[in-house]
PyMOL Python script that loads the backbone (N, CA, C, O; Angstrom):
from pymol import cmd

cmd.read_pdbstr("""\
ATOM      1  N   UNK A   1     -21.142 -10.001  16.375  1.00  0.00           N
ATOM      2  CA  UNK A   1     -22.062 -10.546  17.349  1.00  0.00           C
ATOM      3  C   UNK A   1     -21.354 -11.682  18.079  1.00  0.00           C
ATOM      4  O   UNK A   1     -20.702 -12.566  17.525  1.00  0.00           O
ATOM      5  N   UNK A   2     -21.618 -11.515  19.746  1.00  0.00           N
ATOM      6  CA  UNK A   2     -21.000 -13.305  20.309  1.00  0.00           C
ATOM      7  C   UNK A   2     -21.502 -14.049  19.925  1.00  0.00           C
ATOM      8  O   UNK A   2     -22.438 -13.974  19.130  1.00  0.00           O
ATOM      9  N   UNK A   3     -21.172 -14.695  20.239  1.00  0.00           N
ATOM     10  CA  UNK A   3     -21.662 -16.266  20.081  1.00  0.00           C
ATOM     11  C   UNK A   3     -22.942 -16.921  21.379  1.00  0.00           C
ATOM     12  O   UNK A   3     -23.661 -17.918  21.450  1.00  0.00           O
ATOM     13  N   UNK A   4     -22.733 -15.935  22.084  1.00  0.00           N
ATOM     14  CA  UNK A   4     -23.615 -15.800  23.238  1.00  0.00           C
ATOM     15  C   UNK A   4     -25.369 -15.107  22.889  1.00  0.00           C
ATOM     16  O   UNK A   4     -26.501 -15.321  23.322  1.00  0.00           O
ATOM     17  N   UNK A   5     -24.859 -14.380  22.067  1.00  0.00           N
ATOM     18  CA  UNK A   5     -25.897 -13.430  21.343  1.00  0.00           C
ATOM     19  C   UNK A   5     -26.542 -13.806  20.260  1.00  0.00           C
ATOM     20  O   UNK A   5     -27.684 -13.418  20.014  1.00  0.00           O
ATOM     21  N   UNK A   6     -25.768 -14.725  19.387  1.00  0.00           N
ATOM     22  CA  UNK A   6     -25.990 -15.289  18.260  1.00  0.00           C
ATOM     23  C   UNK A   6     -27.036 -16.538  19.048  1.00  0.00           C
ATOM     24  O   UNK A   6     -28.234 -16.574  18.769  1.00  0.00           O
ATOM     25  N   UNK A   7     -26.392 -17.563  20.083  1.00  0.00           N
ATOM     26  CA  UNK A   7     -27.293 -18.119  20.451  1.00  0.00           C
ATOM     27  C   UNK A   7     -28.590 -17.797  20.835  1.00  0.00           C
ATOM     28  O   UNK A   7     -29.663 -18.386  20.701  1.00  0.00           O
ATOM     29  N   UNK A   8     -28.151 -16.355  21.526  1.00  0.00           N
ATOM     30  CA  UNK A   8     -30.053 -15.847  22.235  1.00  0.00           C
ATOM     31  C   UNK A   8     -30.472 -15.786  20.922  1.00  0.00           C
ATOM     32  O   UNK A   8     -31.592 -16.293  20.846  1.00  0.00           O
ATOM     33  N   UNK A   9     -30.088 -15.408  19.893  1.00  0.00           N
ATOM     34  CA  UNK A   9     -31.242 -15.130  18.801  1.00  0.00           C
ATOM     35  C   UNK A   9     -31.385 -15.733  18.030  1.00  0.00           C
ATOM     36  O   UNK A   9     -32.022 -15.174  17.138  1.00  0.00           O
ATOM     37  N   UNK A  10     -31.126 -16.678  17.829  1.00  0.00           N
ATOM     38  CA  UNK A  10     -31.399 -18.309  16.850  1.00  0.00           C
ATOM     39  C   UNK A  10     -31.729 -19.179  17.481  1.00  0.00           C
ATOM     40  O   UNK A  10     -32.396 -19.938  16.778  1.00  0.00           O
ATOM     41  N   UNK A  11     -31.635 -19.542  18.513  1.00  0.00           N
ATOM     42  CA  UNK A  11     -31.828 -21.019  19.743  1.00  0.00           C
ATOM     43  C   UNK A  11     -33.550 -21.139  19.455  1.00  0.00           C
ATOM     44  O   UNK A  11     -34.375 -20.266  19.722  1.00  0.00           O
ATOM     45  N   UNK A  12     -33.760 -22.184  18.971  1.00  0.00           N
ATOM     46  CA  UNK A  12     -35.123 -22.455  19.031  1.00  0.00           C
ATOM     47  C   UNK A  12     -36.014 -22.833  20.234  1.00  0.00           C
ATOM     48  O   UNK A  12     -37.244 -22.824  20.298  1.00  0.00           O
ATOM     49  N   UNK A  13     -35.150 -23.151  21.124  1.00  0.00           N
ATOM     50  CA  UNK A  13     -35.423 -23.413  22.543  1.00  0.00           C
ATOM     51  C   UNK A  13     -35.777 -21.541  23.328  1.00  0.00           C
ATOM     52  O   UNK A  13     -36.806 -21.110  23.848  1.00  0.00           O
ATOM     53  N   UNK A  14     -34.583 -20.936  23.114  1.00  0.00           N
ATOM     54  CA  UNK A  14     -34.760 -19.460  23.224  1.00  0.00           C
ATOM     55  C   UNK A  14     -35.942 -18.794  22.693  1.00  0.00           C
ATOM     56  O   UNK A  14     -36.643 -18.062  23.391  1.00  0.00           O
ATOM     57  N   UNK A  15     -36.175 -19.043  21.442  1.00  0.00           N
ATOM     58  CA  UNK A  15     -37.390 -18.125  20.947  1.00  0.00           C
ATOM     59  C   UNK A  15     -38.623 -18.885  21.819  1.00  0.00           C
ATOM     60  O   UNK A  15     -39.269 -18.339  22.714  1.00  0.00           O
ATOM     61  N   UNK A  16     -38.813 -20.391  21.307  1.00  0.00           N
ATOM     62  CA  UNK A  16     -39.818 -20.880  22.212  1.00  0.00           C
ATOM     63  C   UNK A  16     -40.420 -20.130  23.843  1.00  0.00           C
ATOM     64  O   UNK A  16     -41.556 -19.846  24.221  1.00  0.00           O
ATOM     65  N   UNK A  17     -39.620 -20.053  24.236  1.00  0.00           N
ATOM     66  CA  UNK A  17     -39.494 -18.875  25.506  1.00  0.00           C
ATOM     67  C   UNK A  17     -39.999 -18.005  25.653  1.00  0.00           C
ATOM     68  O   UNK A  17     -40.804 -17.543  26.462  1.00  0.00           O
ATOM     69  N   UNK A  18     -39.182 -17.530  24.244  1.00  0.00           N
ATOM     70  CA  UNK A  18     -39.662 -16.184  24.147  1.00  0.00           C
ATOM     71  C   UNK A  18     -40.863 -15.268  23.642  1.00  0.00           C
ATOM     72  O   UNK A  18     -41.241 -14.097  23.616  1.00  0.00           O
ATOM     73  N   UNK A  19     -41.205 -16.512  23.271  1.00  0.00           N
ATOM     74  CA  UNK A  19     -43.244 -16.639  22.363  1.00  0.00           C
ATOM     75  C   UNK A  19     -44.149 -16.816  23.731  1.00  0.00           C
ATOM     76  O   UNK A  19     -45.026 -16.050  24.130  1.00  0.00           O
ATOM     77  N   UNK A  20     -43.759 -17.858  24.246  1.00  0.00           N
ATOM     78  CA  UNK A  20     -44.137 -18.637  25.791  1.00  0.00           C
ATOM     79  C   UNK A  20     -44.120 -17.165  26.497  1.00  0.00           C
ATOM     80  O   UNK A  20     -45.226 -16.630  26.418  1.00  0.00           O
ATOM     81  N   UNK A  21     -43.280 -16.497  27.070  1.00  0.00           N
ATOM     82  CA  UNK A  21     -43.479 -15.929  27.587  1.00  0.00           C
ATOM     83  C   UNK A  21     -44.485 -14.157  27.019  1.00  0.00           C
ATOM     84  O   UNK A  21     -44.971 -13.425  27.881  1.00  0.00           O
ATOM     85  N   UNK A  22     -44.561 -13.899  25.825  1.00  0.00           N
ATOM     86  CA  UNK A  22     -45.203 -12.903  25.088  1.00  0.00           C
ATOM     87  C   UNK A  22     -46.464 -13.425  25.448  1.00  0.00           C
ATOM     88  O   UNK A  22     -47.042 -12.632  26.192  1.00  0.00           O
ATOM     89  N   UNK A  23     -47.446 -14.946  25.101  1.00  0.00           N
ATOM     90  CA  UNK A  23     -48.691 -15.010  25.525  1.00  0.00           C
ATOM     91  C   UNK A  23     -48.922 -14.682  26.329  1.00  0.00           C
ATOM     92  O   UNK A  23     -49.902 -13.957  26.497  1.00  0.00           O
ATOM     93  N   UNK A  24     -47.712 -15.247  27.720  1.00  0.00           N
ATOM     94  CA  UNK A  24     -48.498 -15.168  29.035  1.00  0.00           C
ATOM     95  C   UNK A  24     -48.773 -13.786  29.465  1.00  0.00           C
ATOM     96  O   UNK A  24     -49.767 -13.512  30.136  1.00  0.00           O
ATOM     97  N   UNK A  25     -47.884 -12.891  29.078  1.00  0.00           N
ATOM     98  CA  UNK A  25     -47.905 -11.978  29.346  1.00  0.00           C
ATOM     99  C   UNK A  25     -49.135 -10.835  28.490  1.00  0.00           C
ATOM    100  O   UNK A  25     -49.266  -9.702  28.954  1.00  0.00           O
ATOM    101  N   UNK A  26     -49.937 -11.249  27.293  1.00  0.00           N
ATOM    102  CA  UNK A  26     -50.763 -10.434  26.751  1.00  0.00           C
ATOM    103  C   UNK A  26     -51.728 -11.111  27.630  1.00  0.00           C
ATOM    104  O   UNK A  26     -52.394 -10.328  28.308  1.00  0.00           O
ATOM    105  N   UNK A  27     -52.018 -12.558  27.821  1.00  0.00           N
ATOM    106  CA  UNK A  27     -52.603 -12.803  29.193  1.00  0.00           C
ATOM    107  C   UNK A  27     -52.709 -12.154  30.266  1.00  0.00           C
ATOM    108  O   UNK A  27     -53.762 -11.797  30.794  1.00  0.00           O
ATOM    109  N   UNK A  28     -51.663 -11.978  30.626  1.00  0.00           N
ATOM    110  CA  UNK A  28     -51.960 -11.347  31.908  1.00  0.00           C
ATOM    111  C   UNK A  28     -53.039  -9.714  31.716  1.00  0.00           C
ATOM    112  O   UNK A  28     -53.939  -9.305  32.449  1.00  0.00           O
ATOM    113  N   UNK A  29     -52.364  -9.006  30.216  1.00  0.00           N
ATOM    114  CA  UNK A  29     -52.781  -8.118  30.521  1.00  0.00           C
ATOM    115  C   UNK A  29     -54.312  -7.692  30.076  1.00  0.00           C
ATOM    116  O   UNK A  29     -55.016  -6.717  30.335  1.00  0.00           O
ATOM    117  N   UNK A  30     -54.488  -8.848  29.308  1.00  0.00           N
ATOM    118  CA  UNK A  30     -56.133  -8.862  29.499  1.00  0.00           C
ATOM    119  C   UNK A  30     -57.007  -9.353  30.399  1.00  0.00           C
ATOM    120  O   UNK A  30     -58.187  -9.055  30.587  1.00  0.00           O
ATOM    121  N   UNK A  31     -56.323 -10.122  30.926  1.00  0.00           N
ATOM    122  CA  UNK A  31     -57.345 -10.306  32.132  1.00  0.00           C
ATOM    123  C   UNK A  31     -57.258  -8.976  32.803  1.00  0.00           C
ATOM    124  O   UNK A  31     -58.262  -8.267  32.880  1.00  0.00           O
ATOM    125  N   UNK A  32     -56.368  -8.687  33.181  1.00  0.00           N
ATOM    126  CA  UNK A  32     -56.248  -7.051  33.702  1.00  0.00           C
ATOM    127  C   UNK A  32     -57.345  -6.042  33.551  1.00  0.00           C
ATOM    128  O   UNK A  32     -57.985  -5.333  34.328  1.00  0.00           O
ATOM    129  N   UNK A  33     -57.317  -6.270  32.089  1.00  0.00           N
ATOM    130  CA  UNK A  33     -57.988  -5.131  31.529  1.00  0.00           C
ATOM    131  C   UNK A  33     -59.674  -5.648  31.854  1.00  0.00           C
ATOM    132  O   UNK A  33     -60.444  -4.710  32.064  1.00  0.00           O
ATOM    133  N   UNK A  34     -60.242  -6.978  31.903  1.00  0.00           N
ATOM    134  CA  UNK A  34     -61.512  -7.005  32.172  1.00  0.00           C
ATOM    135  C   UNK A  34     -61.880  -6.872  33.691  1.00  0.00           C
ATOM    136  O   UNK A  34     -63.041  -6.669  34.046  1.00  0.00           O
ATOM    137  N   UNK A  35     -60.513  -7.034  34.842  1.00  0.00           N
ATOM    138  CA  UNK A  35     -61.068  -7.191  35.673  1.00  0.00           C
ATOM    139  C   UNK A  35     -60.893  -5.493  35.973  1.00  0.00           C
ATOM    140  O   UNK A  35     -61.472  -5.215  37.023  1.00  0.00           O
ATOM    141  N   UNK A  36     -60.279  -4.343  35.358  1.00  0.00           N
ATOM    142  CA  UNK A  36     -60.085  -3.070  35.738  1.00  0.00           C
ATOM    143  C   UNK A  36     -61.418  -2.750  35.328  1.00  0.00           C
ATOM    144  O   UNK A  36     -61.862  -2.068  36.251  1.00  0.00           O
ATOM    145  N   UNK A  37     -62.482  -2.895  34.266  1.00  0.00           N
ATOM    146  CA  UNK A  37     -63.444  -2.221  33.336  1.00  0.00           C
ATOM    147  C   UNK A  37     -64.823  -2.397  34.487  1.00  0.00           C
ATOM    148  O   UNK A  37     -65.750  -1.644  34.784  1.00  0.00           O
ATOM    149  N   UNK A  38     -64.401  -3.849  34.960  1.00  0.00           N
ATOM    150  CA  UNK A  38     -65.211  -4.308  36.150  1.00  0.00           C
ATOM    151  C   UNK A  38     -65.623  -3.597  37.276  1.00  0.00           C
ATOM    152  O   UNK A  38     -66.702  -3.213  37.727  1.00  0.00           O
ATOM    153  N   UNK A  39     -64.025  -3.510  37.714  1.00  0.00           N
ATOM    154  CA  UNK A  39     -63.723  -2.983  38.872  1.00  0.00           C
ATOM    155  C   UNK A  39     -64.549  -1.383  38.849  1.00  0.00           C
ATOM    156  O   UNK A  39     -65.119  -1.124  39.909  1.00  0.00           O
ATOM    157  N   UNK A  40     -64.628  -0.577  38.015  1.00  0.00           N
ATOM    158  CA  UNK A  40     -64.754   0.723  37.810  1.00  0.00           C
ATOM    159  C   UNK A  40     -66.509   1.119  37.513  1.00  0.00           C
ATOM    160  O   UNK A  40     -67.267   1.895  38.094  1.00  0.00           O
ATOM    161  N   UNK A  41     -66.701   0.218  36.376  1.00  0.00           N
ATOM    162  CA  UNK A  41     -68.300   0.160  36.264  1.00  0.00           C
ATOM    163  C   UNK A  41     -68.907  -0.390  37.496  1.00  0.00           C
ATOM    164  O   UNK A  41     -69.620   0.453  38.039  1.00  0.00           O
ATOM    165  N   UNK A  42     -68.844  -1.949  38.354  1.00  0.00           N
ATOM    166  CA  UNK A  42     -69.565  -2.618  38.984  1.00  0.00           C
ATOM    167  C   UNK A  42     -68.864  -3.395  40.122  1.00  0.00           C
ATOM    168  O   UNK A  42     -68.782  -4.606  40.323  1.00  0.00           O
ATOM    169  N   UNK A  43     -68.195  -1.917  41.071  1.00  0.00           N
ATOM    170  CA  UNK A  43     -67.030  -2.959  42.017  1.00  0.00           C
ATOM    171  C   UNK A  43     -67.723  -3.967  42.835  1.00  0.00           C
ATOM    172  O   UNK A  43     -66.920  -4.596  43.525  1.00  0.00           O
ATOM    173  N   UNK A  44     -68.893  -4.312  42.979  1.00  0.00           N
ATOM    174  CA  UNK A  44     -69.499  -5.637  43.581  1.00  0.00           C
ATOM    175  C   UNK A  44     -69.396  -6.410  42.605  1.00  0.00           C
ATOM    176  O   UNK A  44     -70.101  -7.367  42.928  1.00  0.00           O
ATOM    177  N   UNK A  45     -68.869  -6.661  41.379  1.00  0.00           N
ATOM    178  CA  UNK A  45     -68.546  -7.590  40.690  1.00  0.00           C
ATOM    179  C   UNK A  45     -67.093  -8.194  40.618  1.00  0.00           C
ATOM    180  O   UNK A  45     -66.674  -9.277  40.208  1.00  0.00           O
ATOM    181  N   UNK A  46     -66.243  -6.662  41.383  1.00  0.00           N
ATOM    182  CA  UNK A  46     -64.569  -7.265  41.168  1.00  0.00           C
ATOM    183  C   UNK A  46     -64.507  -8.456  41.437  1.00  0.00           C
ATOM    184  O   UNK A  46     -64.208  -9.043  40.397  1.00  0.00           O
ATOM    185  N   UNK A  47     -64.700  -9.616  42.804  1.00  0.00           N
ATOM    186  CA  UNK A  47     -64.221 -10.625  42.974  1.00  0.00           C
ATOM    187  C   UNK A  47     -65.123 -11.567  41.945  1.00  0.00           C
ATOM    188  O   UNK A  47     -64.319 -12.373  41.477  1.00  0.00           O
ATOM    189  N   UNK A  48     -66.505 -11.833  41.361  1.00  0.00           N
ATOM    190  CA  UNK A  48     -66.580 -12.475  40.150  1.00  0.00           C
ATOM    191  C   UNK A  48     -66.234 -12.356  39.179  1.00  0.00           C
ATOM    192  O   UNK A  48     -66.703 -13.008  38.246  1.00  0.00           O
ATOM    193  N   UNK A  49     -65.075 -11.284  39.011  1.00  0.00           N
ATOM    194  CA  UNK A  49     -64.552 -11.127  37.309  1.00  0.00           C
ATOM    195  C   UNK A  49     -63.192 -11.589  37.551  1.00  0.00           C
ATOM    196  O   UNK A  49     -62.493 -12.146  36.703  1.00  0.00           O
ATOM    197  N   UNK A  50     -62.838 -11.320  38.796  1.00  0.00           N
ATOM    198  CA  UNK A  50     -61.712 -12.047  39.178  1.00  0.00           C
ATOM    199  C   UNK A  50     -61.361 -13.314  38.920  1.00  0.00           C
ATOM    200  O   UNK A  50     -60.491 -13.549  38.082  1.00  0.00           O
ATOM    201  N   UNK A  51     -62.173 -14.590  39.806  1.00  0.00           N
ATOM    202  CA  UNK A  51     -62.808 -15.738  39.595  1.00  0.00           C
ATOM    203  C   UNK A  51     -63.003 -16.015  38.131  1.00  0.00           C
ATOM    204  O   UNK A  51     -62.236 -16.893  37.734  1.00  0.00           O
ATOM    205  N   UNK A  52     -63.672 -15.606  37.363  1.00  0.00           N
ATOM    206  CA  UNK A  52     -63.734 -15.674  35.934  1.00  0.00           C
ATOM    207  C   UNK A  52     -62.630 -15.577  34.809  1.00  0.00           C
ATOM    208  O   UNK A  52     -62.586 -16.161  33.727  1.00  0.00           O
ATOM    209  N   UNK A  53     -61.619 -14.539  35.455  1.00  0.00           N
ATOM    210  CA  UNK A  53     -60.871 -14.355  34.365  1.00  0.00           C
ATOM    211  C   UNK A  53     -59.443 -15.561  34.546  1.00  0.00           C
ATOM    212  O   UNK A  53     -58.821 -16.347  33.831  1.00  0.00           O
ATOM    213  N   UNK A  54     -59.444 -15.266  35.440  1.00  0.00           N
ATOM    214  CA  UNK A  54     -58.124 -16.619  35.874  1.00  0.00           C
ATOM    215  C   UNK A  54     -58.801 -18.017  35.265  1.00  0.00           C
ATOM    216  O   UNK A  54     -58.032 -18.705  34.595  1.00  0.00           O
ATOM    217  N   UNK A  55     -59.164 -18.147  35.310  1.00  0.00           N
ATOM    218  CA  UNK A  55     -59.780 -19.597  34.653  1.00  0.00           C
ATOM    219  C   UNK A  55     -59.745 -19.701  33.114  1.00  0.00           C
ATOM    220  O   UNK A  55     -59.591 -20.734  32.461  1.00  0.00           O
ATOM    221  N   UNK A  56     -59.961 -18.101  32.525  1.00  0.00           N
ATOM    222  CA  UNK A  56     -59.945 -18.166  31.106  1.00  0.00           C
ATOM    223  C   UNK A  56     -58.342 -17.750  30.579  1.00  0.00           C
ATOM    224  O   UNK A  56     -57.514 -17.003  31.099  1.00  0.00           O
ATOM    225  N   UNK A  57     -58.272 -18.816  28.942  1.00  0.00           N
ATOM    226  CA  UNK A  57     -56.839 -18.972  28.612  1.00  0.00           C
ATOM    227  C   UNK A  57     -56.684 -17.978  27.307  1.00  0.00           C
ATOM    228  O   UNK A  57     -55.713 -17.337  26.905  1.00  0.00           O
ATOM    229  N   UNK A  58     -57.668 -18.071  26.938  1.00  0.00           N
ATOM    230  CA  UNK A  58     -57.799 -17.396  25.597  1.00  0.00           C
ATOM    231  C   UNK A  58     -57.588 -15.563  25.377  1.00  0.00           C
ATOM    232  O   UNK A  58     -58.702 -15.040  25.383  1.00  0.00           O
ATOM    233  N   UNK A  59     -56.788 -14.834  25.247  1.00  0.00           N
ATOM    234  CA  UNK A  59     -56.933 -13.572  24.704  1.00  0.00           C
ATOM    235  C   UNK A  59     -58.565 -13.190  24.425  1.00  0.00           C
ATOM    236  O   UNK A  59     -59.363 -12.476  25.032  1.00  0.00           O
ATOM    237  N   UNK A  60     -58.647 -13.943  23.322  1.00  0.00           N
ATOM    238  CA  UNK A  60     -59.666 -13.351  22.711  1.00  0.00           C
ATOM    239  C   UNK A  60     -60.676 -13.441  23.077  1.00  0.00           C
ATOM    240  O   UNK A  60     -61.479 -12.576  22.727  1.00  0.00           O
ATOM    241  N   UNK A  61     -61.117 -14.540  23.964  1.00  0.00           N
ATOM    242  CA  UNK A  61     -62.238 -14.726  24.569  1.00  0.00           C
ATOM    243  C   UNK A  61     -62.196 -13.100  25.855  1.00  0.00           C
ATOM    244  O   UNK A  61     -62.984 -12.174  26.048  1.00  0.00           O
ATOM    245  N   UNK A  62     -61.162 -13.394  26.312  1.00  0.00           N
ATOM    246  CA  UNK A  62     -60.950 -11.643  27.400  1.00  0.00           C
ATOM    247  C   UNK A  62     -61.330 -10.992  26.956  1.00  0.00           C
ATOM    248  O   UNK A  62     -62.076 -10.230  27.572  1.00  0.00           O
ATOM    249  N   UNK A  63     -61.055 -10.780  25.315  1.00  0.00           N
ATOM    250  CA  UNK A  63     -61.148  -9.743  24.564  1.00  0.00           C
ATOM    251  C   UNK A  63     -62.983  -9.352  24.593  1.00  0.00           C
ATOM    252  O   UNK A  63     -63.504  -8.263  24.833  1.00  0.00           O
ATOM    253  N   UNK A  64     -63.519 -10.413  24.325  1.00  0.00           N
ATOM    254  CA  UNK A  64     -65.024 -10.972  23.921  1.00  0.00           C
ATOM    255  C   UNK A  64     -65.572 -10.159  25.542  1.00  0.00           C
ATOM    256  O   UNK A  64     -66.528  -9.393  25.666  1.00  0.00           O
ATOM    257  N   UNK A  65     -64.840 -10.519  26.380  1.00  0.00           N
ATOM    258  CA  UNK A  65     -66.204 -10.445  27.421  1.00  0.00           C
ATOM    259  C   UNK A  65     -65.645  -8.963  27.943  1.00  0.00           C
ATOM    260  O   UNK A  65     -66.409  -8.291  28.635  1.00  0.00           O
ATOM    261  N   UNK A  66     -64.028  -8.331  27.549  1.00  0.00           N
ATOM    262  CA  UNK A  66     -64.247  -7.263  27.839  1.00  0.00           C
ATOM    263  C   UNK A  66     -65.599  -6.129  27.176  1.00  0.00           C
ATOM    264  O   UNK A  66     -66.439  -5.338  27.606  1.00  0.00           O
ATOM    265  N   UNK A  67     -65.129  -6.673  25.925  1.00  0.00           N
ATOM    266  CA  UNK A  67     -66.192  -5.611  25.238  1.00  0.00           C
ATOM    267  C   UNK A  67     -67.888  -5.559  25.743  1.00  0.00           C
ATOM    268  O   UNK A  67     -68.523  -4.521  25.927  1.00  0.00           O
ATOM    269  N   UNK A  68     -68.440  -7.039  25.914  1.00  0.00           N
ATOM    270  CA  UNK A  68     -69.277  -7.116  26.842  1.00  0.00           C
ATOM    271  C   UNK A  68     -69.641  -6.303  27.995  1.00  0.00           C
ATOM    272  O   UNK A  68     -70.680  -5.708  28.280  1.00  0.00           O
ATOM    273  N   UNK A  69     -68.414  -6.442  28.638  1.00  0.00           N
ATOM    274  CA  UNK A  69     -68.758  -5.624  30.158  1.00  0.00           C
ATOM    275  C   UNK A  69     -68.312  -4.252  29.782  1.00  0.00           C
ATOM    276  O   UNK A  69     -68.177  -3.335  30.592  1.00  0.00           O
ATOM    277  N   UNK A  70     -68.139  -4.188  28.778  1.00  0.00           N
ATOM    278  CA  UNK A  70     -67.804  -2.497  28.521  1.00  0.00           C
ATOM    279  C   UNK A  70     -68.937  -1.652  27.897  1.00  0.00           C
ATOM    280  O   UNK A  70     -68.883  -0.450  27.634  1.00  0.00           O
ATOM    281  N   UNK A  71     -70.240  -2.714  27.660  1.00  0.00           N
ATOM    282  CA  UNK A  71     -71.288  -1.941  26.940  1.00  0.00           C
ATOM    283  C   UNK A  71     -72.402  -2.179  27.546  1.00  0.00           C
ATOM    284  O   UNK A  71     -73.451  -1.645  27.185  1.00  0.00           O
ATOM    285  N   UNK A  72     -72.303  -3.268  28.855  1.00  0.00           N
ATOM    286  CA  UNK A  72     -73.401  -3.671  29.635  1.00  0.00           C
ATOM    287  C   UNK A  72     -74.240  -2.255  30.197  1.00  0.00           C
ATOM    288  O   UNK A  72     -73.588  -1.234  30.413  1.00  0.00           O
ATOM    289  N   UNK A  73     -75.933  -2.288  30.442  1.00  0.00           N
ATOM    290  CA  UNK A  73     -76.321  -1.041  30.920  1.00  0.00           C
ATOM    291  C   UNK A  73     -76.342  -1.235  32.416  1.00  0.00           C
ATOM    292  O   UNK A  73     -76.400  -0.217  33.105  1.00  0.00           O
ATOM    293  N   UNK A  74     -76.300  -2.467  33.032  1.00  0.00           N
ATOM    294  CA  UNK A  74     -76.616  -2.493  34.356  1.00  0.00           C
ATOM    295  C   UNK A  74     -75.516  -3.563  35.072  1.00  0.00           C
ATOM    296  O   UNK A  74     -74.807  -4.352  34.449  1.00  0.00           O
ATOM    297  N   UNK A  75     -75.555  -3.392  36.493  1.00  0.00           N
ATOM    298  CA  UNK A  75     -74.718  -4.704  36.828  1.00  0.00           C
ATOM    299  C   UNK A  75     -74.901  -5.786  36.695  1.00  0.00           C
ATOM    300  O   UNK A  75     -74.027  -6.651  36.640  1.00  0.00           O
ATOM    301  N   UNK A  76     -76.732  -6.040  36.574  1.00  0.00           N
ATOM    302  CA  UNK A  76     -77.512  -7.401  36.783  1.00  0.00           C
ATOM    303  C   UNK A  76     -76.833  -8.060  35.651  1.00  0.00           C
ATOM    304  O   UNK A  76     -76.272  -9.144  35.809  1.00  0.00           O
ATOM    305  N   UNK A  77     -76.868  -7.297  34.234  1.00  0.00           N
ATOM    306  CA  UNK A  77     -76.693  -7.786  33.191  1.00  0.00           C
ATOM    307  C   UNK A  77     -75.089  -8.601  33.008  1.00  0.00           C
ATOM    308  O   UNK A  77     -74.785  -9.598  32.353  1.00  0.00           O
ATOM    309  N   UNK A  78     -74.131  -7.552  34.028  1.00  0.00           N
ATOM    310  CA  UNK A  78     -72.639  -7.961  33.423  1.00  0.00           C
ATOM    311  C   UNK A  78     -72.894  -9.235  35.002  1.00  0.00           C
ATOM    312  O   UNK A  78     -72.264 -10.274  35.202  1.00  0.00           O
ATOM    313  N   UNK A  79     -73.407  -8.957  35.395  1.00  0.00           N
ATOM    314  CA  UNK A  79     -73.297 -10.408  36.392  1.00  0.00           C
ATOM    315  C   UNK A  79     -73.162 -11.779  35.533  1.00  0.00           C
ATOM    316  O   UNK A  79     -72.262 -12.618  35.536  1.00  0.00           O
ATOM    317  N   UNK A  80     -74.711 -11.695  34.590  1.00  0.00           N
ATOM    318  CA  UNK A  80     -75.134 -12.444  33.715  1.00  0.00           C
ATOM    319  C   UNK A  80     -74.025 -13.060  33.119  1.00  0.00           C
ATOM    320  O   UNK A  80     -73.622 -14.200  33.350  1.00  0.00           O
ATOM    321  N   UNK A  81     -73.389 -11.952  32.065  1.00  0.00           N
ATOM    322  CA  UNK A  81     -72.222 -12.363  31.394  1.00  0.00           C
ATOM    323  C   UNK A  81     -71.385 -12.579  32.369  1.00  0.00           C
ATOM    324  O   UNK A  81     -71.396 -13.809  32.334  1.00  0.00           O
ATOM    325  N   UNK A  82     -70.712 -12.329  33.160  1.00  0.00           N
ATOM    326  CA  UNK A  82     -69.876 -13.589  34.032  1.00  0.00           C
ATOM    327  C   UNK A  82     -69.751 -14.550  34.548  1.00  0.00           C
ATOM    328  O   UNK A  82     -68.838 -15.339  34.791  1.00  0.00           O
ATOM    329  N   UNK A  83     -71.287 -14.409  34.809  1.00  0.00           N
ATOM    330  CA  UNK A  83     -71.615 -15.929  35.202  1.00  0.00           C
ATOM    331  C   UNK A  83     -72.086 -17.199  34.288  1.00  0.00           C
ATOM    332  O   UNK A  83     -72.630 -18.241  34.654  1.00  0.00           O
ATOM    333  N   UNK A  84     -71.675 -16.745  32.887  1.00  0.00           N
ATOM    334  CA  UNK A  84     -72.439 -17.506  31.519  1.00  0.00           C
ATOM    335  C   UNK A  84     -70.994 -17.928  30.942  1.00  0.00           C
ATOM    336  O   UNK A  84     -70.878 -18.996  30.341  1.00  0.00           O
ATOM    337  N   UNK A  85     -69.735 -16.941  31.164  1.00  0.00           N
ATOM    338  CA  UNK A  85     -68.808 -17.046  30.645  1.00  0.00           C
ATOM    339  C   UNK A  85     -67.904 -18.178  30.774  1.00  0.00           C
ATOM    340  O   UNK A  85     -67.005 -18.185  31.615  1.00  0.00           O
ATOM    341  N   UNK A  86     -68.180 -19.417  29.727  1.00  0.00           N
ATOM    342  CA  UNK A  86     -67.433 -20.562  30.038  1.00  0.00           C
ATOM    343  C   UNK A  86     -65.547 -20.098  30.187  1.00  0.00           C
ATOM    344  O   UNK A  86     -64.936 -19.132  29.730  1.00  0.00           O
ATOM    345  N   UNK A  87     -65.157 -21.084  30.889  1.00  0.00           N
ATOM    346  CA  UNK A  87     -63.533 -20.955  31.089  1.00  0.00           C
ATOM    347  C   UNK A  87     -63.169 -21.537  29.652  1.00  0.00           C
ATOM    348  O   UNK A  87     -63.867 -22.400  29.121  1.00  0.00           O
ATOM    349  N   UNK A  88     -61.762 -20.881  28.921  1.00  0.00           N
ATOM    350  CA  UNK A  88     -61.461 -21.317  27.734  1.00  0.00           C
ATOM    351  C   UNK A  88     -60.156 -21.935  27.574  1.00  0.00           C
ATOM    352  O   UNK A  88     -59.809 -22.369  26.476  1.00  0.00           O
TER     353      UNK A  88
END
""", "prot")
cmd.dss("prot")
cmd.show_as("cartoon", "prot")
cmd.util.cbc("prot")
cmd.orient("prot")
């Protein structure tokens, strides 16, 4: 192994990074995923799930309100939950 290589994979500064960048990125793809579930059930809701999800930091909370808007029966209702959904 270089020494170049050895650094990428021990550098604690490197991994830091490299964690840093794994959140942002399961971030990204949950917000994704609530504003796609949105988009498909209640597209007069895309730009409030939009608005909503950028504000929230948490995975799991995405996680929380995807499942929400994934079992809502009406739009009124997933309005509700978006508009209740504190930023995290």
């Amino acid at each position: 192994m270089s020494s170049l290589e050895e650094l990428w994979d021990t550098s604690p500064l490197v991994q830091a990074e490299k964690a840093k960048a794994r959140a942002e990125g399961c971030l990204k793809v949950s917000r994704s995923f609530v504003e796609t579930v949105v988009n498909v059930r209640f597209p007069a809701l895309t730009n409030l799930a939009h608005q909503k999800v950028v504000s929230m930091t948490q995975p799991e909370d995405l996680r929380t309100l995807l499942a929400q808007i994934a079992v809502v029966p009406n739009e009124a209702t997933a309005r509700e939950f978006l508009l209740l959904q504190q930023p995290s």
